[in-house]
N, C-alpha and C positions, 0 to 999 in steps of 0.2 A: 557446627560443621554443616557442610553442604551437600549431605551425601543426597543421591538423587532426586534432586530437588531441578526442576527444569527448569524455574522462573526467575528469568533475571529479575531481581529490587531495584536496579538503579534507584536504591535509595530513597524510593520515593511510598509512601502508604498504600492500598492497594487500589483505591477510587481514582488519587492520580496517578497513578499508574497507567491505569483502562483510561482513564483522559487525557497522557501524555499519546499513548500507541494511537487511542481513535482521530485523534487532531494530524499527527504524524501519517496515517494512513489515508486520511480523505488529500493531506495536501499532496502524497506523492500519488495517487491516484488522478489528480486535475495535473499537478505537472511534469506526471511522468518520469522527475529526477529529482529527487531532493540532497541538501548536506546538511549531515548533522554528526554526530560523536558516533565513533566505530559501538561503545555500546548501544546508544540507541538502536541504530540502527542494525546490529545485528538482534534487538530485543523483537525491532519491528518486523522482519522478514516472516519468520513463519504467522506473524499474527493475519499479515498481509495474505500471505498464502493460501493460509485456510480462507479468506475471504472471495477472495480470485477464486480458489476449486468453488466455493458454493455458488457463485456466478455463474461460472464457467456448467455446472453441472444443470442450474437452474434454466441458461438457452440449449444445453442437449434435450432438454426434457421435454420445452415449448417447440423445438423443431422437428421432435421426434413423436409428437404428439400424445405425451403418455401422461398427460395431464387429466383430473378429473372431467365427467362432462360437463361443459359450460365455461372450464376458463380457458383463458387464453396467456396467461401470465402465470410463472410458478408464484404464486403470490405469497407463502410460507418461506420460502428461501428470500427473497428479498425484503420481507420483512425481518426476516434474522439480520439480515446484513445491515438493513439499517438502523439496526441498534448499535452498532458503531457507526459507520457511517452516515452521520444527520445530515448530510449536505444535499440536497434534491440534486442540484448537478454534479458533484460528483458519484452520486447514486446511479447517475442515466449515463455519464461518462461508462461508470464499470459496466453495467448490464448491455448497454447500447453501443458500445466501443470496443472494452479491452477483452470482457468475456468471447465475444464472437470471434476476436482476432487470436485467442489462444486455446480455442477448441478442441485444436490437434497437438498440442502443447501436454502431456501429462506431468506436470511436474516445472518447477524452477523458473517461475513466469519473475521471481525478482533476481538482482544480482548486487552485493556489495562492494564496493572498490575501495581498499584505504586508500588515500589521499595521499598519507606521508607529514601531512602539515598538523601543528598543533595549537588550536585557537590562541588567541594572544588576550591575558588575563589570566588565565587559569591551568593553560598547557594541555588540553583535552583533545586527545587524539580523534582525526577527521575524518570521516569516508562518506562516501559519497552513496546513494542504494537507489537502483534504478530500475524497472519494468525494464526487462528482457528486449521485448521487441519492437517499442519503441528507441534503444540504443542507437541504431544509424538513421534512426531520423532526427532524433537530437541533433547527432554530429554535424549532418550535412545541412542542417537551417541555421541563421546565422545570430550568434550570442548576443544577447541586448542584456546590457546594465544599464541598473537606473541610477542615475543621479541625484544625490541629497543634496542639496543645499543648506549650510547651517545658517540659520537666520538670529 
């Protein structure tokens, strides 16, 4: 039974688990919108969240000056964060980009959309999970697919 138990399994052991969410997180962090399976993605939102708030809390703290004497970086908050996040540039995207743009933000900086569509192979329900406030800048730039060529 699953009586209060908060943690989605998607059926996976608990190491990839933490490696499916952290891979899942750095990419929708660089591209702002990813699609994957309505569980994923509903596993990945608050994992996302609590990442965002420590960002987000980490430039109140550098702009508000309430940091030890001598730093200048909350340097304990981003190192927490990079232990999921290994990406140097998605690391600098969150701290340098989406933290500061959601300052004023408390709460709900992701958003999931199902899709309706069910991958083809396996029938896995689709949605879509996106950064907030990046939402109408997506829309309004214009979609580029890339093209495979089978060789």
């Amino acid at each position: 039974m699953r009586h209060r138990d908060k943690v989605k399994k998607l059926k996976r052991t608990r190491s990839h688990r933490k490696a499916l969410l952290c891979h899942l997180a750095t990419a929708l962090i660089l591209h702002k919108r990813i699609v994957t399976t309505e569980a994923k993605a509903k596993a990945l939102r608050p994992f996302v969240e609590r990442l965002i708030t420590r960002a987000r809390k980490a430039v109140l703290r550098e702009r508000s000056g309430q940091l030890p004497a001598g730093w200048s970086v909350d340097l304990h908050q981003r190192r927490f964060v990079g232990r999921f996040i290994r990406d140097t540039k998605a690391l600098q995207e969150l701290f340098g980009t989406i933290a500061p743009k959601v300052l004023e933000r408390p709460g709900g900086y992701t958003r999931v959309v199902k899709l309706g569509l069910y991958r083809r192979g396996d029938g896995a329900r689709m949605a879509m999970i996106e950064l907030v406030d990046w939402a109408a800048l997506a829309e309004t730039a214009p979609h580029q697919t890339e093209t495979v060529t089978a060789s």
